[in-house]
PAKE-924861 format. One record per residue (C-alpha): x, y, z; residue in one letter. Coordinates in steps of 0.02 Angstrom, whole numbers, padded with zeros to 5 digits, always signed. Example, Ala and Ser with C-alpha at 12.3 -4.5 7.8 and 13.67 -1.06 7.14 Angstrom:
+00615-00225+00390a/+00684-00053+00357s/
***
This chain:
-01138+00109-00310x/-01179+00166-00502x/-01137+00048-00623x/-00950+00157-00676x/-00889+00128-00468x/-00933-00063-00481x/-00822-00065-00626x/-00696+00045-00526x/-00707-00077-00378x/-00682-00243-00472x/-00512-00153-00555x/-00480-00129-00396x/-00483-00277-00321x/-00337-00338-00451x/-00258-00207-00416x/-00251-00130-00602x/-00124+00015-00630x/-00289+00084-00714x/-00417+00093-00577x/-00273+00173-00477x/-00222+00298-00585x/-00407+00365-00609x/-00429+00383-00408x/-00289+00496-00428x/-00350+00574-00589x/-00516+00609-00521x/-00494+00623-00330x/-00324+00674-00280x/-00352+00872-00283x/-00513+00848-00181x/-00447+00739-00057x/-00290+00871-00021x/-00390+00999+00009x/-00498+00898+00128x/-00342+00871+00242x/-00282+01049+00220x/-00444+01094+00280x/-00428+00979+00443x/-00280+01074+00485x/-00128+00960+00369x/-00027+01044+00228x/-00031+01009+00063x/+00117+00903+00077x/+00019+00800+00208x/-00156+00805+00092x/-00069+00718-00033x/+00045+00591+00094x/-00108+00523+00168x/-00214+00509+00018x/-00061+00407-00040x/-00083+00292+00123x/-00273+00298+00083x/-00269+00220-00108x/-00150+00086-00045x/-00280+00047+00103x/-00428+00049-00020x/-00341-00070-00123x/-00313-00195+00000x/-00485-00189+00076x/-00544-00207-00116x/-00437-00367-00148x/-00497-00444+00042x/-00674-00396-00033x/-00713-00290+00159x/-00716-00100+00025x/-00923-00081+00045x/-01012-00102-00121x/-01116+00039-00048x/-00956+00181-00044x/-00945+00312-00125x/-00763+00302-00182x/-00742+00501-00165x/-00801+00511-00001x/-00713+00346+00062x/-00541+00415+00021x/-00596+00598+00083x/-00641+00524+00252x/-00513+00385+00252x/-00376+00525+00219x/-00410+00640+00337x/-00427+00499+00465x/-00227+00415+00422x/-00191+00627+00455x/-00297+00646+00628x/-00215+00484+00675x/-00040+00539+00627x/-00073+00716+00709x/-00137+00642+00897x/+00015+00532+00895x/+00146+00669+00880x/+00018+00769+01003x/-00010+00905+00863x/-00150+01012+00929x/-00277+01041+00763x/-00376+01193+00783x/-00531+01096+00681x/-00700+01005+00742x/-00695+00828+00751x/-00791+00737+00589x/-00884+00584+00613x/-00878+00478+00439x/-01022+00450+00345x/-00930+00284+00263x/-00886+00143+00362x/-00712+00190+00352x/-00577+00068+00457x/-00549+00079+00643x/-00405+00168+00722x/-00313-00002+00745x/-00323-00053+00546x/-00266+00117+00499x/-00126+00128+00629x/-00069-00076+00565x/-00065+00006+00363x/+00024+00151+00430x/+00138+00039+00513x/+00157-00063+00346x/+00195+00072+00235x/+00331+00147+00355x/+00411-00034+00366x/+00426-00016+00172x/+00486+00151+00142x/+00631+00110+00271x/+00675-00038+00187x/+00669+00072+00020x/+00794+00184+00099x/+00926+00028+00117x/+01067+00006+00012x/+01068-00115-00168x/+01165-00247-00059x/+01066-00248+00112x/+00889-00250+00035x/+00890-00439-00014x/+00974-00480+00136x/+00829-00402+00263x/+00685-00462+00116x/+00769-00666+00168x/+00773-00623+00339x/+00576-00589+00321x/+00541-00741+00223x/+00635-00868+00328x/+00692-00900+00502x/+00880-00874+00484x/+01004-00821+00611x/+01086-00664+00555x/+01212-00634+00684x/+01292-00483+00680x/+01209-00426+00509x/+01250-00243+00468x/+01103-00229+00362x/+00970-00288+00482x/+01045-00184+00612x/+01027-00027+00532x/+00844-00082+00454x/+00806-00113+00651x/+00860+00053+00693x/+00760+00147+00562x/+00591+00068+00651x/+00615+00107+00837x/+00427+00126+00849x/+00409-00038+00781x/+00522-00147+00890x/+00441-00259+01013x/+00536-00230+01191x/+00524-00421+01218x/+00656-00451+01085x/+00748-00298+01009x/+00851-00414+00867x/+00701-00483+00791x/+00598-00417+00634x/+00410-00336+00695x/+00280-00420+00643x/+00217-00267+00520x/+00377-00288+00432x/+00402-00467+00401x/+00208-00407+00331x/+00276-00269+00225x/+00427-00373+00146x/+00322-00547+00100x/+00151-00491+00067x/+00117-00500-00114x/-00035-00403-00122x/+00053-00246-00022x/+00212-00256-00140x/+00102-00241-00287x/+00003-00125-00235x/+00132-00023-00175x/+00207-00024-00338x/+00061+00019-00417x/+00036+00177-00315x/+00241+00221-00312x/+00219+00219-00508x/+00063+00320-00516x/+00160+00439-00383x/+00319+00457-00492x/+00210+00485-00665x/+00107+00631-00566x/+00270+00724-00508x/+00313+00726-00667x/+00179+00794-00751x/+00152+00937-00623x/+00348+00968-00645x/+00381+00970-00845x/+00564+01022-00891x/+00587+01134-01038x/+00652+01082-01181x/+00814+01174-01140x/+00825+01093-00954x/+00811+00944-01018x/+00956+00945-01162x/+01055+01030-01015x/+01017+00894-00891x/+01066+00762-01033x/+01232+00848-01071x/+01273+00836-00886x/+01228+00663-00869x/+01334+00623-01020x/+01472+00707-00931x/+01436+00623-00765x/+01446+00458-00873x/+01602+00502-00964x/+01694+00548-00788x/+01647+00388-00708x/+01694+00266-00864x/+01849+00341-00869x/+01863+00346-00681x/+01832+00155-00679x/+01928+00104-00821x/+02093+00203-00724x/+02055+00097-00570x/+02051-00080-00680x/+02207-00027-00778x/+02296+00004-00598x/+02226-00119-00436x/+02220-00269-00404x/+02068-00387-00470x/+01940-00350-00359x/+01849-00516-00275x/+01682-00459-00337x/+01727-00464-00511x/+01824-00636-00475x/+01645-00705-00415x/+01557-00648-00571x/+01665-00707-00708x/+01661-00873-00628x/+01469-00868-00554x/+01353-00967-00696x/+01184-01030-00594x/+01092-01146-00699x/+00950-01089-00803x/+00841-01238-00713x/+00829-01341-00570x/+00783-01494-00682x/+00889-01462-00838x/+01051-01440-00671x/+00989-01607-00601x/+00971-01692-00761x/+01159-01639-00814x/+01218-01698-00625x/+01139-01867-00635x/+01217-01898-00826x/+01393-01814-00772x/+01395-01922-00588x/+01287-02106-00665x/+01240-02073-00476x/+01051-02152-00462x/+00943-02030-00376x/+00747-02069-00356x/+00658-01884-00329x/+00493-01926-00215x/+00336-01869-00325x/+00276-01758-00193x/+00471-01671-00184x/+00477-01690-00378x/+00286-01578-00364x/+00368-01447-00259x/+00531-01422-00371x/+00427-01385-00501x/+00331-01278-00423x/+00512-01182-00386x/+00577-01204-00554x/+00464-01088-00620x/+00518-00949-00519x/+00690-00997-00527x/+00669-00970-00734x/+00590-00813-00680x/+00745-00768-00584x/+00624-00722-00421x/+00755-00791-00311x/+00640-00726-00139x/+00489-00854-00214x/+00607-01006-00247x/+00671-00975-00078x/+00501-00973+00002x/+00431-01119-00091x/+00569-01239-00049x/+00617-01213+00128x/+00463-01312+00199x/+00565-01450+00112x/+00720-01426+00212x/+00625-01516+00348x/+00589-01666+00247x/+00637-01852+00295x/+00706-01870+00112x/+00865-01844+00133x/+00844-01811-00076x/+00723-01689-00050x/+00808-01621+00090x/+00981-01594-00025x/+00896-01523-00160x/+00801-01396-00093x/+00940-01333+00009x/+01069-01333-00149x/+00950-01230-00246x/+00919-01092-00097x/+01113-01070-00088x/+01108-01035-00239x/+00950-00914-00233x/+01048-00840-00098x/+01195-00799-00197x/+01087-00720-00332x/+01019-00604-00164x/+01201-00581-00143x/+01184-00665+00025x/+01345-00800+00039x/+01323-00814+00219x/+01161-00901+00198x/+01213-00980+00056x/+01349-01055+00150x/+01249-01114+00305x/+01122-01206+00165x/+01270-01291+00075x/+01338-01360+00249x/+01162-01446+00289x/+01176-01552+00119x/+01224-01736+00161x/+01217-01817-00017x/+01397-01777-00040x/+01386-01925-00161x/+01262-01827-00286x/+01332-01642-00252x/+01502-01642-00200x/+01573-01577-00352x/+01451-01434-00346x/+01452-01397-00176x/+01642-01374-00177x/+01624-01251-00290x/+01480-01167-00244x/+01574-01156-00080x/+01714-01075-00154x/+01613-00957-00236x/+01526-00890-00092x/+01673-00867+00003x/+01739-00773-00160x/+01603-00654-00118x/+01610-00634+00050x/+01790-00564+00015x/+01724-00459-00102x/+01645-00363+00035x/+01786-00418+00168x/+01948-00397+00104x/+02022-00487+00249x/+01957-00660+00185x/+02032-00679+00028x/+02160-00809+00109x/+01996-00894+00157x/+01926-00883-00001x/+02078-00956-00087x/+02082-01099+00039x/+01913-01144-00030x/+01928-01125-00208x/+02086-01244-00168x/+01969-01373-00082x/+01842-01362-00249x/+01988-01380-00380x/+02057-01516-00296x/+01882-01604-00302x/+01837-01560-00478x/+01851-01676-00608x/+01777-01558-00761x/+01926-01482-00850x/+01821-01323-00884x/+01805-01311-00698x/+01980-01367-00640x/+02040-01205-00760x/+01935-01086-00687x/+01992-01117-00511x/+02178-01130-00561x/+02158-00951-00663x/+02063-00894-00495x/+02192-00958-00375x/+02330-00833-00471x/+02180-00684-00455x/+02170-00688-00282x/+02355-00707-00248x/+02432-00771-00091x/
***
């Protein structure tokens, strides 16, 4: 490799958004035309040099990208391999020779498994706001979602995915796609770099675009006004119940600091479960609610029944920031140091079943049972107030 694609490779490795959007600079015209010429489209020459970057980038951060390559030709061949591969599969007949690769390229296997990853994403991308987190949790943990909308119609978008041996269950390659942190950046990286290319081969005119902000100010208009009729004249919806009320601390030690002096209940943290809530705290600061799941739910199996509260009290409420009640719920009814968080969990209780009527009308008499249950057990004023004003929101 010359000196400039050693440079190139290390940026890759990261990945930077750089390194990524010079192979696109320099190579992405090339490469097109390379699976045009095998018989694909343009809209295909530029799919599967898409699928190729994202491959090169993970082979450059798992250090298996040859120093030897020349980048060019690596994403020319590995292109127009993803499209042969794509093309046998449907049984499209390509009226081109076969071409053997002069760089060591990945097998059919590793190109059908990033193939496979990339669909699994895009599919997911296609969910709703609301179902997203919900089939992201069911990735990162072992959790029964019976009867769960969203991973049933996630499940139905991958049919070539499914595993005959168990239908109800996430593939492999997706539980892949959804937790791998080197695939979700690099996938960023690359959707990025996609969106900033289609815009600069598709430049409004300066006329287009003052008519396309006129209509969006229109658009906006309508729909304020639109929303502010149906405020003035329904009921209080339960969602917006659940957010005036919903505060999550800021920190898992500055919220366990302010429970110990409120309670005087004497609580000894473990230093090993003390190591790992710190290790949580900082993404629950960060507000990356999937990571604070994932680093404390290898404490849920702890024989600290300490460690085992407080890891379980700070996923339900992770889960509740992924707008996900139902786990939130099934983690709050696994606490047993009703002593320490029985004031909280009441009302965390309350407030998940707050949301669940948000998106199920049919439980608000459920949900005002619970916020019941937490205002009886409350002994903060503040508290007591907000469930009374709640109880006359949700009505009887």
């Amino acid at each position: 490799m010359t000196p400039d694609n050693h440079s190139l490779l290390d940026d890759l490795r990261l990945p930077e958004a750089g390194a990524v959007e010079l192979l696109y600079t320099r190579f992405r015209k090339s490469v097109s035309r390379a699976v045009e010429a095998a018989g694909g489209s343009h809209a295909d020459g530029n799919t599967f040099f898409r699928v190729a970057v994202i491959e090169t980038c993970m082979l450059a951060n798992q250090n298996m990208l040859p120093e030897s390559a020349d980048i060019g030709n690596f994403l020319c061949e590995l292109s127009t391999a993803h499209f042969r591969d794509w093309a046998s599969e449907r049984n499209l007949y390509l009226n081109t020779p076969d071409i053997y690769p002069e760089e060591p390229i990945p097998d059919a296997a590793s190109r059908a498994h990033t193939r496979k990853l990339i669909r699994a994403r895009k599919q997911w991308q296609k969910l709703g706001e609301r179902c997203r987190p919900e089939v992201v949790t069911a990735a990162l943990i072992d959790v029964n979602f019976k009867d769960s909308a969203c991973l049933e119609a996630y499940l139905k978008s991958l049919p070539e995915l499914i595993r005959p041996e168990n239908r109800h269950a996430l593939p492999p390659e997706a539980r892949e796609a959804l937790t791998s942190p080197l695939f979700k950046r690099v996938c960023e990286i690359v959707d990025r770099q996609e969106s900033v290319t289609a815009l600069n081969q598709n430049p409004a005119s300066t006329s287009e675009r003052r008519r396309n902000r006129l209509i969006a100010a229109i658009v906006l208009i309508a729909a304020a006004l639109i929303a502010l009729w149906t405020y003035l004249s329904a009921p209080k919806p339960a969602e917006e119940i659940f957010n005036e009320n919903y505060a999550p601390p800021n920190s898992i030690f500055e919220d366990k600091a302010e429970r110990t002096l409120r309670d005087a209940v004497a609580n000894t943290t473990p230093e090993s479960c003390k190591r790992i809530l710190e290790d949580a705290d900082v993404y629950f600061k960060q507000k990356n609610w999937e990571e604070v799941i994932v680093v404390l739910f290898p404490v849920t199996n702890s024989d600290s029944d300490v460690c085992k509260s407080d890891a379980l009290f700070y996923m339900a409420i992770a889960s509740l920031q992924l707008e996900n009640p139902e786990l939130a719920l099934e983690c709050l009814s696994k606490i047993s140091d009703i002593e320490l968080y029985g004031e909280d969990l009441y009302w965390y209780q309350a407030l998940a079943f707050v949301k669940i009527a948000a998106e199920k009308p049919g439980k608000r008499s459920l949900a005002r049972k619970a916020v019941e249950r937490a205002r009886s057990n409350t002994v903060i004023p503040e508290r007591k107030k907000q469930a009374e004003k709640m109880l006359s929101e949700l009505g009887d």
